[in-house]
VEXDREN-2710 file (C-alpha; in Angstrom, 1 decimal):
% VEXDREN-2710
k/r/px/py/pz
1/UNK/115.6/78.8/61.3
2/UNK/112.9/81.3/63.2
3/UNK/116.0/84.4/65.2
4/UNK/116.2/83.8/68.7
5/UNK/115.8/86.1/71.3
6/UNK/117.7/86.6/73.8
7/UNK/118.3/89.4/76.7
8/UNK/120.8/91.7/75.0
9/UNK/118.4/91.4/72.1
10/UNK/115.3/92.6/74.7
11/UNK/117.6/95.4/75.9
12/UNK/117.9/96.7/72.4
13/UNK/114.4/96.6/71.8
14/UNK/114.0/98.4/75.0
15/UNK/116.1/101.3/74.7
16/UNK/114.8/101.8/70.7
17/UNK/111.3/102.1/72.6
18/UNK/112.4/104.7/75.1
19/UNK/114.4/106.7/73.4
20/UNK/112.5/105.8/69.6
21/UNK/115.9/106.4/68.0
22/UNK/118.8/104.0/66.8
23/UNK/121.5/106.4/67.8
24/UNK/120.2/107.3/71.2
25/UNK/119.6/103.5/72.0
26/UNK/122.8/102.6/70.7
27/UNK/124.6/105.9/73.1
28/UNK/122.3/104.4/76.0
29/UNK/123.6/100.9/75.4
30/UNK/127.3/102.1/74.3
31/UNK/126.4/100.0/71.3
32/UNK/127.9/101.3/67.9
33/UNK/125.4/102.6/65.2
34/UNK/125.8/100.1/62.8
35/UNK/125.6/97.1/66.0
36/UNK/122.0/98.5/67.1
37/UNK/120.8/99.0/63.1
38/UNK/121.8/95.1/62.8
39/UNK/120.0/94.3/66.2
40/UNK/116.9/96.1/65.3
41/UNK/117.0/93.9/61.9
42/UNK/117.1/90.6/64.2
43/UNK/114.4/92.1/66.4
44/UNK/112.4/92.8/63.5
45/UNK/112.7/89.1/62.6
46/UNK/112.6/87.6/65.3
47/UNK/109.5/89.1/66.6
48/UNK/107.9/89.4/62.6
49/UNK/107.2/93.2/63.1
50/UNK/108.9/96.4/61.3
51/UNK/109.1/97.3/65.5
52/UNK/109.7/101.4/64.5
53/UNK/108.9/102.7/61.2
54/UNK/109.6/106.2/59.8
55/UNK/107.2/109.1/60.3
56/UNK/108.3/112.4/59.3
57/UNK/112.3/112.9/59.9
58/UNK/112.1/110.3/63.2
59/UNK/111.2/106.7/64.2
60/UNK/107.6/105.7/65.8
61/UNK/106.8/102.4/67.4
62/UNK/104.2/100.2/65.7
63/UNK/101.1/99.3/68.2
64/UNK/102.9/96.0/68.4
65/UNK/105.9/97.2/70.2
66/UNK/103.7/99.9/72.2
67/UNK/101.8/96.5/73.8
68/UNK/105.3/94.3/74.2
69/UNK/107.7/97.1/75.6
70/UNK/105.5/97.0/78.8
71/UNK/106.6/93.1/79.2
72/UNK/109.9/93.1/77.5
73/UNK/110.7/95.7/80.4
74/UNK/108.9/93.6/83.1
75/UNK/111.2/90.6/81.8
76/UNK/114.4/92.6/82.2
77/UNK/113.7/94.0/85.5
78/UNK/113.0/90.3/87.1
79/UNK/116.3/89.3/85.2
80/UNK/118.3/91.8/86.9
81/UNK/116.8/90.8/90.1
82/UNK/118.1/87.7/90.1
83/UNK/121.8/88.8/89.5
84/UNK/121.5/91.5/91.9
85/UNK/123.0/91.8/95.3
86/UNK/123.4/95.6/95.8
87/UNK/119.9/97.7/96.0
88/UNK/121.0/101.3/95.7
89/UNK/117.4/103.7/95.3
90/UNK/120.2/106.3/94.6
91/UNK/121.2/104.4/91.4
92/UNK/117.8/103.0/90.7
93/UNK/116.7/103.6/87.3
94/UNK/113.4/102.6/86.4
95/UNK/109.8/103.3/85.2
96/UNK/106.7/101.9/87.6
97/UNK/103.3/101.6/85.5
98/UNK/100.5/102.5/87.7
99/UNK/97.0/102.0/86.6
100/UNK/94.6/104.6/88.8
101/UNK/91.6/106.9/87.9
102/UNK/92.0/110.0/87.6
103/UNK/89.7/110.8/90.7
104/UNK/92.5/109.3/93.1
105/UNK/95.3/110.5/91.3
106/UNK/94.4/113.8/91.4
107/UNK/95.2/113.2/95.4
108/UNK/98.1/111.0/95.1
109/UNK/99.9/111.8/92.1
110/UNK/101.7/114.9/93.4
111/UNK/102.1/113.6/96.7
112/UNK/103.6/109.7/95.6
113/UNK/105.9/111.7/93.3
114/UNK/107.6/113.9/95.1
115/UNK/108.2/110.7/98.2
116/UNK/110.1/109.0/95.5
117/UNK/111.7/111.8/93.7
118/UNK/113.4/112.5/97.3
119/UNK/115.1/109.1/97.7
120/UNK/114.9/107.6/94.2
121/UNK/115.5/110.3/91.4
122/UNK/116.0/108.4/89.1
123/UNK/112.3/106.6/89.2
124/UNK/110.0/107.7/86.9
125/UNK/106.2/107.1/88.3
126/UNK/103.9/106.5/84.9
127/UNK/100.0/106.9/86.2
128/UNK/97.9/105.2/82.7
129/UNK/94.0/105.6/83.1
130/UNK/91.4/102.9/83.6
131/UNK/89.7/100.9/81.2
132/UNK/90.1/97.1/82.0
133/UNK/90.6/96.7/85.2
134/UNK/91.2/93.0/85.1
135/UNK/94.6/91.3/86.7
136/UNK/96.1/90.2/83.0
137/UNK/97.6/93.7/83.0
138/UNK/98.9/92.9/86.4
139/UNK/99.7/89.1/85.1
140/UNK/101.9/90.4/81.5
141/UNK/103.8/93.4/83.2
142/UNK/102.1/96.1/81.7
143/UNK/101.3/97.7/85.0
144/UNK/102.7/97.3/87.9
145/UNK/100.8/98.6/90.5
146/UNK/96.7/99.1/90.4
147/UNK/95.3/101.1/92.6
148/UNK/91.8/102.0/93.2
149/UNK/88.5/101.0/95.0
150/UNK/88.2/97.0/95.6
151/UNK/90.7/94.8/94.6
152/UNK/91.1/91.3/92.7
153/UNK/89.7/88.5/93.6
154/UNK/92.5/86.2/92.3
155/UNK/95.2/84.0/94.2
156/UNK/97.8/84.8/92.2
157/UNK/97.1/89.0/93.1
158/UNK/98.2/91.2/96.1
159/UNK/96.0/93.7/97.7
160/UNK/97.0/96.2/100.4
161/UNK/94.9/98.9/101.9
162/UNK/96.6/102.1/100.9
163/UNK/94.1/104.6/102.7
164/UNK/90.1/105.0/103.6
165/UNK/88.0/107.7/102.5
166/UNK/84.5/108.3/102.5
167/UNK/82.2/110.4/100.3
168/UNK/81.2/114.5/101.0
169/UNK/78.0/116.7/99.1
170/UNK/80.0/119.5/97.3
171/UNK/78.4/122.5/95.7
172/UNK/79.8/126.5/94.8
173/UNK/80.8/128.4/97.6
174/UNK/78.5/131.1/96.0
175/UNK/75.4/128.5/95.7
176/UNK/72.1/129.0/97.8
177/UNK/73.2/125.5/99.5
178/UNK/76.6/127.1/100.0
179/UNK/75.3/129.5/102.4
180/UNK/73.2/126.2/104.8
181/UNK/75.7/125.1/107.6
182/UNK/74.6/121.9/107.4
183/UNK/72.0/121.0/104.3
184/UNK/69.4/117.8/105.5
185/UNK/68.8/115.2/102.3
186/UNK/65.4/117.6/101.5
187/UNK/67.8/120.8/100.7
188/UNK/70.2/118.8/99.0
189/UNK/67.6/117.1/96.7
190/UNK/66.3/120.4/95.8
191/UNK/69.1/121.1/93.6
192/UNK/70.2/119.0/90.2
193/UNK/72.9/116.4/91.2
194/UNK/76.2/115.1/88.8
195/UNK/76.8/111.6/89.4
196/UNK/80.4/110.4/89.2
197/UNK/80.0/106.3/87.6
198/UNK/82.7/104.7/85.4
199/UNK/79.3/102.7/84.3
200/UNK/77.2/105.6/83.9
201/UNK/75.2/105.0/86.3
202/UNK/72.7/107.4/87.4
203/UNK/72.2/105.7/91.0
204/UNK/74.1/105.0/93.7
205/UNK/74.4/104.3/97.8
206/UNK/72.7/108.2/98.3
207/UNK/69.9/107.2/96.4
208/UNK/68.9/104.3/98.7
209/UNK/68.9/106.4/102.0
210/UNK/66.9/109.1/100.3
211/UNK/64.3/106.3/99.4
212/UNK/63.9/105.4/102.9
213/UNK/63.1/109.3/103.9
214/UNK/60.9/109.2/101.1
215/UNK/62.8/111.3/99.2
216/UNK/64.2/111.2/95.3
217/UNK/67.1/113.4/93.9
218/UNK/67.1/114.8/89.7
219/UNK/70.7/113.6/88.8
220/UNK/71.2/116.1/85.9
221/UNK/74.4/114.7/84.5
222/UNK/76.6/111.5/84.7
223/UNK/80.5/112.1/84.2
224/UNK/82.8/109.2/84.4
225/UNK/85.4/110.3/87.6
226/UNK/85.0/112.7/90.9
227/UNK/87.6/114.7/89.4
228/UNK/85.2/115.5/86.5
229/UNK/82.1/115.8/88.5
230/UNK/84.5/118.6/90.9
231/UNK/85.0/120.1/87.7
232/UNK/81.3/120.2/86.8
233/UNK/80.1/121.6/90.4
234/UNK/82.7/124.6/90.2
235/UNK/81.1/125.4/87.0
236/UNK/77.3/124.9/87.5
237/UNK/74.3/125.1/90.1
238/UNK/74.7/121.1/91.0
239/UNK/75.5/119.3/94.0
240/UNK/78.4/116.1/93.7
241/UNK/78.7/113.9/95.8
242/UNK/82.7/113.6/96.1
243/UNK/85.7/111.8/98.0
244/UNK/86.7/113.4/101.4
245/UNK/90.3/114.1/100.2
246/UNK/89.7/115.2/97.0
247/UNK/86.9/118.1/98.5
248/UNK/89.6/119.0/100.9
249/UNK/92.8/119.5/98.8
250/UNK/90.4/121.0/95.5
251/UNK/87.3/122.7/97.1
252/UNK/89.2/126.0/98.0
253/UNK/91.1/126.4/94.9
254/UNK/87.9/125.3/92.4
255/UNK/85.6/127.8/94.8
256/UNK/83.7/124.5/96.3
257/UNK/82.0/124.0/99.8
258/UNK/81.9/120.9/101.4
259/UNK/79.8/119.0/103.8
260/UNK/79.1/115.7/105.6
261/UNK/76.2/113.8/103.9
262/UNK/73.3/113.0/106.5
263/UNK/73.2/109.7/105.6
264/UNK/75.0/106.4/106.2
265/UNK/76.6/105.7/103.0
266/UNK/79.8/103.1/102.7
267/UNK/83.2/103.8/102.9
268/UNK/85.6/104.0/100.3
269/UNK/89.1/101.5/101.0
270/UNK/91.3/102.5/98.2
271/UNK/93.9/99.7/97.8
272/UNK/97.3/98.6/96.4
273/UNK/97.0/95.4/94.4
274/UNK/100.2/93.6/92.4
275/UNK/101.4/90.4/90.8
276/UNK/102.9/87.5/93.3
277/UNK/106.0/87.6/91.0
278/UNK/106.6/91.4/92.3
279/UNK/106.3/90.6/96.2
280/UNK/109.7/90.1/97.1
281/UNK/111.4/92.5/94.6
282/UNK/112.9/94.7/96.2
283/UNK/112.0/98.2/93.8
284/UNK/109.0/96.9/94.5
285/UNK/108.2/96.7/97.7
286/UNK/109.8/99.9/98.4
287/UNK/107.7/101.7/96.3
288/UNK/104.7/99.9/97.9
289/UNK/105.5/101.0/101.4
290/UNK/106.7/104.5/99.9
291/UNK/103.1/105.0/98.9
292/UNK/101.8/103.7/102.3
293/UNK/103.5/105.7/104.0
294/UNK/102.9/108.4/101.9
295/UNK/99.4/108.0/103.2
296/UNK/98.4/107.2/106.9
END
């Protein structure tokens, strides 16, 4: 007969994946040695996978367990919402997942960290990059929060505007177009341009009002984020076209200027989105309004 699983089991098999070792998992779970070796062996059948194998003098977990643990810790966390009565953020213990590029964290990651550090220190915030940005993450518990441009269309996920933010022309301080108060769209397309595109995509909104002045820019280079294409402008002769906040909290210290774009390009609504299953948990939603507020 197939081992069953049950939540002590899940507990194991989370604590071996934080802390990848039987002894600390079994000191974390006040478990003796030999308990947590015999759980791990149940795990192991249970879920037909070797779960951590040796490499070197310590344990690593297989890709298997690196793709559960996300929903083995989802699972426990809705468990222990049901039993709970007390919230205590003083006591609160737990990891948030939060799928963002790195362009917005670059202006949020500091910020959101220290807001929760100073009522929940025991919260660890772990930002993970985009790649699919589809809701099943969202749906299995492998992130918990998403946050970027758009949202997902889908009944069973939450949005929330979490700020607005619209796009500035950024070039070197010491640049020819540095030196112009305000550059028209003919000065700026006389320098190369870097493109920020998770598509690579070479065109965008500023290419369609320079069209209708009859104008065309030479987009030199396509990077993937705005925090790679503020990297690129610090270090080269081209213009980027980058968000608001991230010109104003980076230009100074990468030796940037920044300007309003003379054109009437779209805004940028950066939003929360979620699971349904998450609304009313409390951790949660305190960590959603945390970030709000974070950012009027």
């Amino acid at each position: 007969m197939p081992e069953q699983l049950d939540l002590n089991l899940l507990r194991v098999f989370d604590a071996l994946l934080r802390d990848g070792s039987v002894t600390a998992a079994a000191e974390r779970l006040h478990l003796s040695i030999p308990a947590t070796s015999r759980a791990l062996g149940r795990l192991r059948r249970a879920m037909g996978d070797p779960i951590l194998v040796r490499a070197g003098r310590g344990l690593a977990p297989t890709p298997f367990a690196l793709r559960t643990a996300p929903r083995v810790r989802s699972l426990l966390e809705e468990a222990a919402s049901l039993v709970s009565t007390d919230f205590s953020l003083a006591t609160l213990d737990r990891t948030f997942t939060i799928r963002i590029n790195d362009g917005v964290a670059a202006t949020l990651a500091t910020a959101a960290a220290d807001a929760v550090a100073s009522a929940a220190p025991g919260v660890t915030l772990r930002f993970v990059a985009e790649g699919d940005e589809s809701a099943e993450a969202l749906r299995d518990g492998s992130v918990d929060l998403d946050i970027g441009v758009g949202g997902h269309p889908s009944p069973d996920i939450r949005t929330a505007v979490l700020y607005h933010d619209h796009l500035v022309a950024a070039v070197r301080a010491d640049s020819p177009l540095g030196r112009v108060r305000r550059p028209t769209l003919a000065q700026l397309c006389r320098h190369p341009h870097v493109a920020a595109s998770r598509r690579g995509l070479a065109r965008g909104p500023l290419d369609e009002a320079l069209e209708a002045a009859g104008l065309r820019r030479h987009v030199a280079a396509v990077v993937p984020t705005a925090a790679v294409a503020a990297l690129v402008v610090a270090s080269s002769p081209y213009v980027g076209l980058l968000p608001r906040r991230l010109a104003e909290q980076y230009g100074e210290p990468l030796g940037l200027r920044w300007f309003p774009v003379p054109a009437d390009l779209p805004g940028l609504e950066v939003r929360l989105s979620w699971h349904a299953r998450l609304d009313a948990d409390p951790a949660q939603q305190w960590l959603r309004n945390t970030l709000r507020d974070a950012f009027p």
